[in-house]
C-alpha positions as CSV (number, residue, x, y, z in Angstrom):
1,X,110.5,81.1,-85.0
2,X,112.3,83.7,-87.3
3,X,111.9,87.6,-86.4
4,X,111.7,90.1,-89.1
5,X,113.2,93.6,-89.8
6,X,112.4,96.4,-92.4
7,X,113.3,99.7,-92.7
8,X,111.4,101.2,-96.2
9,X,112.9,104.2,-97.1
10,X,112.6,106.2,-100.9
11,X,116.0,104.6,-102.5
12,X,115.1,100.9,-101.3
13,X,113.4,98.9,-98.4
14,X,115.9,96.7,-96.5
15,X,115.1,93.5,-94.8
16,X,116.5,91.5,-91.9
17,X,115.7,88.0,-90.7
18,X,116.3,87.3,-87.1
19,X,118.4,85.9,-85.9
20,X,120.1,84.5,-89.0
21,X,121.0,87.6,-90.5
22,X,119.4,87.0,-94.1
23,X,119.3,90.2,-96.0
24,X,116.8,90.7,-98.8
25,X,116.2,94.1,-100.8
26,X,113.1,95.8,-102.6
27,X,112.5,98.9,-104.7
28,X,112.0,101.7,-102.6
29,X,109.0,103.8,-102.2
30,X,107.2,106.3,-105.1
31,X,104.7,108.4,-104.6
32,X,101.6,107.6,-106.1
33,X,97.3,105.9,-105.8
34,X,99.0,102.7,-105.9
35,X,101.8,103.1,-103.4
36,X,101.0,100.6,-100.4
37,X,100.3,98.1,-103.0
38,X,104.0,98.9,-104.5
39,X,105.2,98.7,-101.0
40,X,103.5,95.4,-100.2
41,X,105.1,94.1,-103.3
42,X,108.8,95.7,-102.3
43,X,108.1,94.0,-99.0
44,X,107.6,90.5,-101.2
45,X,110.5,90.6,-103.4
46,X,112.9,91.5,-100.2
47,X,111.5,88.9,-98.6
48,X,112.4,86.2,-101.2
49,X,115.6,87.1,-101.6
50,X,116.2,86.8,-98.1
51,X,114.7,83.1,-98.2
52,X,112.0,84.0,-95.8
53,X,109.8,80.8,-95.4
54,X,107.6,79.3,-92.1
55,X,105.5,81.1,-89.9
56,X,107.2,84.5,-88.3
57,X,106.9,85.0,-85.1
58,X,107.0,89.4,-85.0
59,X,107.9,91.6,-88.2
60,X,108.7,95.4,-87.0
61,X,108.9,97.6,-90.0
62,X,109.6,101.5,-90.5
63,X,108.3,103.1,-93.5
64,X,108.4,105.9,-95.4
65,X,105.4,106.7,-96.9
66,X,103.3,105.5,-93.8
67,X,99.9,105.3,-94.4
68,X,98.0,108.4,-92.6
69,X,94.5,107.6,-93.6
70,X,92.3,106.8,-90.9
71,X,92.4,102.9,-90.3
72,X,95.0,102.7,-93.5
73,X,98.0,101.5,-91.0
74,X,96.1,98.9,-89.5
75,X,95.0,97.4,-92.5
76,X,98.6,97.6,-94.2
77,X,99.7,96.2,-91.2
78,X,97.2,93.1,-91.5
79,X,98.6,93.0,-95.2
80,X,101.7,92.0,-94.1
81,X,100.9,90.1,-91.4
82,X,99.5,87.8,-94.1
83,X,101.9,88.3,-96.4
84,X,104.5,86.9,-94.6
85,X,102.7,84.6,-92.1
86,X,103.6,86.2,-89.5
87,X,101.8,86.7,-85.7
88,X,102.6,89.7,-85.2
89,X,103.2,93.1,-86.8
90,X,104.6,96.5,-85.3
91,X,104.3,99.3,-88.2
92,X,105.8,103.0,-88.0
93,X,107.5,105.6,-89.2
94,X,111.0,105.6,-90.4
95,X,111.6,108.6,-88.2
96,X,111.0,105.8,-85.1
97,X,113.4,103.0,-86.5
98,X,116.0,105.8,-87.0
99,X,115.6,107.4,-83.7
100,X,115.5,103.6,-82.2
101,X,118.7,102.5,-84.0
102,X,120.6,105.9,-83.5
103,X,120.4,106.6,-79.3
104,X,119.3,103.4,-77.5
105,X,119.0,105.3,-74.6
106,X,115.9,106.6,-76.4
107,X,116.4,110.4,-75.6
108,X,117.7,113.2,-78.2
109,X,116.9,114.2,-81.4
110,X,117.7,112.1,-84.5
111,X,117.5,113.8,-87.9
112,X,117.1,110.8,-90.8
113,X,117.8,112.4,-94.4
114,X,118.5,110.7,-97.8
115,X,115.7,112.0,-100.6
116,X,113.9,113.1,-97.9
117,X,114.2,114.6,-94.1
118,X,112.4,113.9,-91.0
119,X,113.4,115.0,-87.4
120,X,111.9,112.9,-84.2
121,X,113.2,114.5,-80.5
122,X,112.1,112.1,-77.4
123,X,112.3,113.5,-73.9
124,X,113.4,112.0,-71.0
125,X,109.9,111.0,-69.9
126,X,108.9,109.6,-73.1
127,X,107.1,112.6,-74.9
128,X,108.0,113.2,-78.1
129,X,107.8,115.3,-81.5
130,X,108.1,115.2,-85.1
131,X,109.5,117.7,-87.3
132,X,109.1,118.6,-90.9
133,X,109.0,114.8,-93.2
134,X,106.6,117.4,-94.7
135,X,107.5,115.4,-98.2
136,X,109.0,117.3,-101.0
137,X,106.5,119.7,-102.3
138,X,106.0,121.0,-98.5
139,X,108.8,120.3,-96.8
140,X,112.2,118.1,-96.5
141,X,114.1,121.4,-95.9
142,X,118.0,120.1,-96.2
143,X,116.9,116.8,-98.0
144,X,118.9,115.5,-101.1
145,X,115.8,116.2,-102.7
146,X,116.2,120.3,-102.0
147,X,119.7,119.5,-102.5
148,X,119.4,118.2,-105.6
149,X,116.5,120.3,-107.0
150,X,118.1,123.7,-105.9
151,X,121.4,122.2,-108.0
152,X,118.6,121.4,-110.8
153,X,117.6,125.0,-110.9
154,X,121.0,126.5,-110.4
155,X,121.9,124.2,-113.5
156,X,118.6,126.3,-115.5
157,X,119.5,129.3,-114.4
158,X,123.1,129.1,-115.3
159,X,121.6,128.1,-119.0
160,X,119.5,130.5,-119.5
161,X,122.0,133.7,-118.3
162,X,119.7,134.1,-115.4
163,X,122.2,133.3,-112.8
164,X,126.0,132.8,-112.1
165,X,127.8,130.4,-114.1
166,X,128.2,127.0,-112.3
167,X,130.1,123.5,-112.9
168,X,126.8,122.3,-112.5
169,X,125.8,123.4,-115.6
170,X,128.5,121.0,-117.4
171,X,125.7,117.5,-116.5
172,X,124.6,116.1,-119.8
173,X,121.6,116.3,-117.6
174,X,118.4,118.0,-119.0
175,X,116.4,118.7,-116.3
176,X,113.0,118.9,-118.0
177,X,113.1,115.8,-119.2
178,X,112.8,114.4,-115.3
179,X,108.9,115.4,-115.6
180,X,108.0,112.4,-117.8
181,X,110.0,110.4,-114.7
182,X,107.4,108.4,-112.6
183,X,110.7,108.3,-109.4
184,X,111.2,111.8,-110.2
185,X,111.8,112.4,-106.3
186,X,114.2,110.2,-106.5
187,X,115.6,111.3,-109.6
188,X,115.8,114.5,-108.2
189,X,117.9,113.9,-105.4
190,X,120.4,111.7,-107.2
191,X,121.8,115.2,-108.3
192,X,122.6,116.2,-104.7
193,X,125.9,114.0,-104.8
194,X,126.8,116.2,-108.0
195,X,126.5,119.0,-106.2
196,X,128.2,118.0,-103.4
197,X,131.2,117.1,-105.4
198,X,131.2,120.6,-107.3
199,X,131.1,122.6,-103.7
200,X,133.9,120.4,-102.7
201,X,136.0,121.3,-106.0
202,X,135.4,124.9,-105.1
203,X,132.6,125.7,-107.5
204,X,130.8,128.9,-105.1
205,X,127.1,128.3,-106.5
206,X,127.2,124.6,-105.4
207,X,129.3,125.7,-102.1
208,X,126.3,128.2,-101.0
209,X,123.8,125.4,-101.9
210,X,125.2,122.9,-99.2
211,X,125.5,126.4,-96.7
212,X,121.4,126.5,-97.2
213,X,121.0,122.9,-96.8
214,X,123.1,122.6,-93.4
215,X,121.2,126.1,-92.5
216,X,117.9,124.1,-92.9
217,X,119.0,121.0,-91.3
218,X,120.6,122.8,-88.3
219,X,117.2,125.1,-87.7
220,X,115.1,121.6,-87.8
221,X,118.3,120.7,-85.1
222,X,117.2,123.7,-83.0
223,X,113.3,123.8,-83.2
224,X,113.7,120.0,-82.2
225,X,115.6,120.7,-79.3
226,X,113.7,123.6,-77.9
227,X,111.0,121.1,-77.3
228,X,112.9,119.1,-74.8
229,X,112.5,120.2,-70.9
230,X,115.9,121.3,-69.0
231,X,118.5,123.1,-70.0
232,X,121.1,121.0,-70.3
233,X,122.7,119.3,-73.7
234,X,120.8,117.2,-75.8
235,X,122.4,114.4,-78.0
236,X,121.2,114.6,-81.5
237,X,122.5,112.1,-84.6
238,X,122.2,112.6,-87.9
239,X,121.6,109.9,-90.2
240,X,120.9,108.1,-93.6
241,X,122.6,108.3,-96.8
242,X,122.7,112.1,-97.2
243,X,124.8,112.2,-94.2
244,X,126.5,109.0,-94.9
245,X,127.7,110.2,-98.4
246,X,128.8,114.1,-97.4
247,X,130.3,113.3,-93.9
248,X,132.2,116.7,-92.5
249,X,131.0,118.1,-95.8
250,X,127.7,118.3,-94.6
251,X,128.1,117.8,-90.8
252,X,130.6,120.9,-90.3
253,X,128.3,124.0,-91.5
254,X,125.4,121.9,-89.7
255,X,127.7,122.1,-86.4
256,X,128.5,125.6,-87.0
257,X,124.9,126.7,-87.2
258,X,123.6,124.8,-84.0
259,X,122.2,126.2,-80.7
260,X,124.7,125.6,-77.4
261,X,122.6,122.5,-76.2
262,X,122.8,120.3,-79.3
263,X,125.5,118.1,-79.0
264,X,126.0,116.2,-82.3
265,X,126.9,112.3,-81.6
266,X,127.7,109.7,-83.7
267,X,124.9,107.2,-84.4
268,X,124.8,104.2,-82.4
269,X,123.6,101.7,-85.6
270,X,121.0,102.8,-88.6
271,X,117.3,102.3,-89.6
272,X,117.2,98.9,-90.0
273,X,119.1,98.6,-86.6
274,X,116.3,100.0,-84.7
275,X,113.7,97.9,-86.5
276,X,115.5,95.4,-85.2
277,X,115.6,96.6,-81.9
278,X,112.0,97.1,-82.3
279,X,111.1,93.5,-83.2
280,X,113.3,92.4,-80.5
281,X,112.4,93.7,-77.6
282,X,109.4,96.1,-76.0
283,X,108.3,98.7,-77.9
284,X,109.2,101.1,-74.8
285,X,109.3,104.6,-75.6
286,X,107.8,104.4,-78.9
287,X,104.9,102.3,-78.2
288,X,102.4,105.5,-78.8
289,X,104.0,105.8,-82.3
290,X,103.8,101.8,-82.9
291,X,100.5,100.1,-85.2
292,X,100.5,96.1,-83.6
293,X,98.7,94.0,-85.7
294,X,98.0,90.3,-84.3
295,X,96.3,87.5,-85.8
């Protein structure tokens, strides 16, 4: 029988059959009353793209958007389980598949950031804890979502004379018209890659926007590893697509702003890796952050 992995972030939700290697892709997650039922549907459409048929032996997915409510995980968990016929079903966090995919050793600190952020540090002995993934009215500090709002409102200020003047400003983008948007997180955050490519051209309002961002990023970095025991260095990766489309960008004021122990190291394979890994093998170190489902 066929394994399955998925790794549901807010741009798309990516699927993997086992062992084949069939890919299959869904929209990613909104925000919203109706958002598992959106998600189950996301889950669907990658699903028959990828040609998934038969009974499944285990499906190991990582969301964004997790349900929190009491008893929610374990009923969206059964929801896929029938879905796609499958025996057995290991739900979490996207912050787990990341960490998972990123150090297979299973200890460091992994910071996952594309429209939004979330930090997971494991210790040695299997303890762990989450950082910010606070979403992006509370939290996400670093995110392509601050990003991309904080290049928003330096576009609004530049406008209105309330602030420096700033490439940014040049967008045929109006910003206010991004309230009628029902993915207006993600909308959002599609305007971090324009003000990446303005601080690279030298514009200084967009420059001292990424200098924030990394600020952010690296004190999420810190707090995360203060939690683990011993002194000595910690390995942390830093992944998903805000990372993957700034590189050194991004990654060298990060570095600059880090305490002594963090040690940044290059991710061993991505979200939808460690789903894999998860639906593979033991849950291991992250069984306390697992939902199992079985029928």
């Amino acid at each position: 029988m066929s394994r399955i992995a998925i790794d549901g972030g807010q741009s798309a939700l990516r699927l993997r059959v086992l062992p084949s290697g069939r890919t299959g892709e869904g929209p990613g997650y909104t925000h919203g009353p109706d958002a598992l039922r959106r998600m189950l549907d996301a889950i669907g459409a990658a699903a028959a793209e990828a040609e998934v048929t038969g009974r499944i032996e285990i499906v190991a997915l990582g969301l964004t958007g997790y349900p929190q409510a009491s008893g929610a995980a374990d009923r969206f968990a059964a929801d896929v389980g029938e879905l796609l016929n499958a025996d057995e079903v290991r739900l979490t966090q996207d912050m787990v598949t990341a960490h998972a995919g990123a150090l297979p050793e299973g200890y460091g600190v992994v910071v996952a950031a594309g429209t939004g952020l979330v930090c997971l540090a494991v210790d040695r002995d299997g303890t762990w804890r989450k950082l910010d993934g606070h979403g992006y009215l509370f939290g996400d500090a670093g995110s392509a979502f601050a990003i991309g709002r904080a290049g928003l409102v330096a576009v609004q200020r530049s406008r209105d004379g309330r602030g420096p003047v700033t490439k940014l400003a040049d967008t045929a983008l109006d910003p206010v018209t991004l309230y009628r948007s029902s993915t207006l997180v993600d909308d959002v955050a599609r305007f971090a890659p324009e003000v990446l490519r303005c601080a690279a051209e030298g514009d200084p309002v967009a420059h001292e926007l990424v200098v924030r961002a990394a600020e952010d990023i690296a004190e999420t970095i810190g707090a995360a590893v203060a939690q683990l025991t011993g002194e000595g260095p910690v390995p942390v990766a830093c992944v998903g697509g805000l990372f993957n489309g700034a590189g050194e960008q991004l990654l060298n004021p990060v570095r600059d702003a880090l305490p002594s122990r963090a040690r940044l190291t290059p991710a061993a394979g991505n979200s939808l890796d460690g789903a894999e890994r998860l639906a593979s093998g033991p849950a291991g170190t992250y069984a306390e952050l697992i939902v199992t489902h079985r029928r």
